[in-house]
Backbone bond lengths (Angstrom), bond angles and torsions (degrees), N, CA, C in turn:
res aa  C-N    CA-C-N  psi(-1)  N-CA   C-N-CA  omega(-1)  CA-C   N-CA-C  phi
1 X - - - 1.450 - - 1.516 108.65 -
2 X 1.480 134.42 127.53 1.081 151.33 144.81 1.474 114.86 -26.07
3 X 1.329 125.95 131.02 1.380 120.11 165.82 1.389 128.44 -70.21
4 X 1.250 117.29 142.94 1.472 117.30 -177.27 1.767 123.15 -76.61
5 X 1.759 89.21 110.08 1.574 93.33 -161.50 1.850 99.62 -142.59
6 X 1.047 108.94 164.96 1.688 109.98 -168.66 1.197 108.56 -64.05
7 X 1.709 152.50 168.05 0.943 166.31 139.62 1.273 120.16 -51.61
8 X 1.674 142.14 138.73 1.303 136.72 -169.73 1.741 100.61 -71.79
9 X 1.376 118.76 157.14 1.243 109.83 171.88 1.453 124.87 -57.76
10 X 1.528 127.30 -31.66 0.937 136.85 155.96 1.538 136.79 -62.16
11 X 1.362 99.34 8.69 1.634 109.25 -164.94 1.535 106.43 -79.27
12 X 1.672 122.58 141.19 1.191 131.25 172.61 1.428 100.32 -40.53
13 X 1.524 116.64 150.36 1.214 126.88 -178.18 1.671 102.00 -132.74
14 X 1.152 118.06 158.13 1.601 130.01 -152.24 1.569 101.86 -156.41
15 X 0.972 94.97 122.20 1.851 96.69 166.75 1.578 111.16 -101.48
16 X 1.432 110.59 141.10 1.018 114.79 163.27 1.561 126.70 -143.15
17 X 1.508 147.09 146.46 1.422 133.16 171.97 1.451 125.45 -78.70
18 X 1.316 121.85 126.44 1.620 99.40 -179.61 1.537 94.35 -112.96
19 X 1.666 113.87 149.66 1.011 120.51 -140.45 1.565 88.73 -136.07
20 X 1.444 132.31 92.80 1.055 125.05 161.77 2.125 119.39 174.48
21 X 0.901 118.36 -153.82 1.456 112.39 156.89 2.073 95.66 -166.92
22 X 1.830 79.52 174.55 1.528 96.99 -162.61 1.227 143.91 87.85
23 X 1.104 142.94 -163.91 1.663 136.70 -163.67 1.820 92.73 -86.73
24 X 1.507 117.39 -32.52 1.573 107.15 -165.67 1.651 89.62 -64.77
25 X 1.066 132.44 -58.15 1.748 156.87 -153.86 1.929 88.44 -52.55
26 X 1.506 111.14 -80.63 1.465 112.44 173.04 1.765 122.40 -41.15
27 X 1.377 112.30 -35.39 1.796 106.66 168.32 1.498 106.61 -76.43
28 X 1.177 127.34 -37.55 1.629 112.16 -172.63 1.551 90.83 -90.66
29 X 1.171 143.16 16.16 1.468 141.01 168.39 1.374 96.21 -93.99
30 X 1.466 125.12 -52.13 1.702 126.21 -176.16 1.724 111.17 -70.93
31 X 1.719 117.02 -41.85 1.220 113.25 169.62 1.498 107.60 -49.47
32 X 1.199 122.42 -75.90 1.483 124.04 -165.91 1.679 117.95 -34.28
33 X 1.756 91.42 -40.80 1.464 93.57 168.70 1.695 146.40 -56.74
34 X 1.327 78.87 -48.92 1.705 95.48 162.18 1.466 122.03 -78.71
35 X 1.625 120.53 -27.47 1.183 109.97 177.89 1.531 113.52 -85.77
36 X 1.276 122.06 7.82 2.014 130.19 164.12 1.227 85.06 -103.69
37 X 1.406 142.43 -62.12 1.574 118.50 -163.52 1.485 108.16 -61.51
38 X 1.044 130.38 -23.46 1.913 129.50 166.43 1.032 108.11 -53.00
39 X 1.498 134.64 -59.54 1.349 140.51 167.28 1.331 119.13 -41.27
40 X 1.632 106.18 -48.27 1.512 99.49 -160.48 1.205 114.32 109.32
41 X 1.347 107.69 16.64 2.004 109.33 175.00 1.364 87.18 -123.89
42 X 1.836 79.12 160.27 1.316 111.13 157.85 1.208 122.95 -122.83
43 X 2.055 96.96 148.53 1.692 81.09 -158.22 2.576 82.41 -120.84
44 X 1.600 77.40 142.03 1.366 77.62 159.90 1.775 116.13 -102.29
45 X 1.477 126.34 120.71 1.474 122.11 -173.12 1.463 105.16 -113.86
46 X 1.071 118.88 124.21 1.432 144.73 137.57 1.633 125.45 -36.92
47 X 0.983 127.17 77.45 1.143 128.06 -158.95 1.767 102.47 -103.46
48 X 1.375 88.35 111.75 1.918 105.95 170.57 1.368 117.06 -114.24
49 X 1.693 97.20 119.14 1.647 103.37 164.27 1.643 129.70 -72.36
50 X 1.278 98.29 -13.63 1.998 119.37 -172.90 1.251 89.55 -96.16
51 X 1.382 126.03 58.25 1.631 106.35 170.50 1.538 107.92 -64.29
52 X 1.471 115.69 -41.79 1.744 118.34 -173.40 1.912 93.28 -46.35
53 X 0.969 110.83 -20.63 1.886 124.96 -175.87 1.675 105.62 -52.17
54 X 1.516 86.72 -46.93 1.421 93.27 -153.42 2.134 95.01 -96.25
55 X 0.811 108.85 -8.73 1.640 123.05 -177.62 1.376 133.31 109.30
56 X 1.364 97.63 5.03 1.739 128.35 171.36 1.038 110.51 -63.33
57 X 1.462 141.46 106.97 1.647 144.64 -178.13 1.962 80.20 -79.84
58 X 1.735 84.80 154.14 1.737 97.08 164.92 1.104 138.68 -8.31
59 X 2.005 86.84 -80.36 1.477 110.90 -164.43 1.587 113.80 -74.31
60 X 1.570 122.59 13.53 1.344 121.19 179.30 1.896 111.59 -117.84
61 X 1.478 98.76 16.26 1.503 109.36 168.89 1.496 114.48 -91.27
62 X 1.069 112.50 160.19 1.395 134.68 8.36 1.905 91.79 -89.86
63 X 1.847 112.18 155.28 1.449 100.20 178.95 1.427 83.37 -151.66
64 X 1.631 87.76 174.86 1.585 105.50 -167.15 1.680 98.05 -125.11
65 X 1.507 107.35 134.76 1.103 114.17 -166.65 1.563 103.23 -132.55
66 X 1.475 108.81 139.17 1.603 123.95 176.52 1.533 120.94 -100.57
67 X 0.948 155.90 136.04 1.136 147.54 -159.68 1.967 121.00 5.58
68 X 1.186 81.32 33.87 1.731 85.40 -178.37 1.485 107.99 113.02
69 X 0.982 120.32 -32.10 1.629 131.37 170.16 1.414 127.34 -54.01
70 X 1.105 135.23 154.62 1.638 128.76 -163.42 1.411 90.56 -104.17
71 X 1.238 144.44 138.09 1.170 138.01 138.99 1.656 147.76 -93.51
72 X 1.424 87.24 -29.56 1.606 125.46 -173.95 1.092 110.96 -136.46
73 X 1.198 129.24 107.41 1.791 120.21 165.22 1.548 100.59 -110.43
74 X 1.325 139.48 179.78 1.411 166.01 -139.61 1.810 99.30 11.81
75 X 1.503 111.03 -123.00 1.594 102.10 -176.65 1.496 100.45 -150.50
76 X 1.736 75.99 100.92 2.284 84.45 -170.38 1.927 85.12 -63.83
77 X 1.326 81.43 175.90 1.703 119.09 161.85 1.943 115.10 -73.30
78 X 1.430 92.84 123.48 1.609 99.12 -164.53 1.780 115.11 -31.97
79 X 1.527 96.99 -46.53 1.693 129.02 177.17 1.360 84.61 -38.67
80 X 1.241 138.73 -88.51 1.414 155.93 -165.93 1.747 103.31 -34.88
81 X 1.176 99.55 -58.18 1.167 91.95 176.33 1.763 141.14 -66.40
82 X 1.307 87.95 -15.71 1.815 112.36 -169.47 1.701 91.42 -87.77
83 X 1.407 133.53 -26.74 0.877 151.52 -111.19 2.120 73.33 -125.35
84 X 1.234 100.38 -58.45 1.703 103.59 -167.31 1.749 84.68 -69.87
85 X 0.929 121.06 -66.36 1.317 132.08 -161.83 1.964 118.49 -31.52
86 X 1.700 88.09 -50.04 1.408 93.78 162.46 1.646 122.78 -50.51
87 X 1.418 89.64 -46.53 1.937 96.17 -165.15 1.442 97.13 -72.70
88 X 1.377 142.19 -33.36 1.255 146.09 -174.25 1.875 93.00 -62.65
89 X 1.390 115.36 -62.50 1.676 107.42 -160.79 1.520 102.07 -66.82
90 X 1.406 126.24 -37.48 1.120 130.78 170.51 1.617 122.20 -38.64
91 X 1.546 108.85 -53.45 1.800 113.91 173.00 1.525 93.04 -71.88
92 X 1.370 132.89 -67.59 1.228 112.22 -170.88 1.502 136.10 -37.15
93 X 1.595 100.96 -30.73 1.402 104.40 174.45 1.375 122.08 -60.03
94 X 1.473 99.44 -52.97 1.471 118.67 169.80 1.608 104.05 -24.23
95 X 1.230 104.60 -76.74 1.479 107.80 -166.15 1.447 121.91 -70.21
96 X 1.460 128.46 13.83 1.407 129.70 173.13 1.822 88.84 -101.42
97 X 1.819 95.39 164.17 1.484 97.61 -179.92 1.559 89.16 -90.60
């Protein structure tokens, strides 16, 4: 795992929703952070307390959501996450000219 350090100003930026509240919600808020600042992204997050709002029952918070999509529910391992993160910038690249 990469240490948790700021993103270059120029660094790809990524949106994502985090979907939950409490201490679980704030660690997969700090993982996510450090595991895009390892990379070198930046992520802009959306942070929702109404996940039941969004169609998220309880017991599947805190989660991370992509255009409405679930991606992550409980609180993977940072690795895990750096791990999605790659494959996410990777298709995105794909699809820019």
């Amino acid at each position: 795992m990469n240490s948790c350090r700021l993103p270059p100003p120029n660094a790809f930026r990524l949106t994502l929703t985090l979907a939950g509240s409490g201490e679980l919600m704030l660690r997969l808020e700090k993982r996510l952070s450090c595991a895009a600042a390892g990379l070198g992204l930046a992520l802009d997050l959306e942070i929702r307390k109404d996940a039941e709002a969004l169609g998220i029952p309880f017991e599947q918070t805190p989660a991370v959501l992509v255009d409405g999509q679930m991606v992550f529910s409980g609180l993977p391992r940072t690795e895990e996450i750096e791990g999605w993160l790659r494959t996410r910038i990777a298709a995105l690249s794909k699809d820019q000219p």
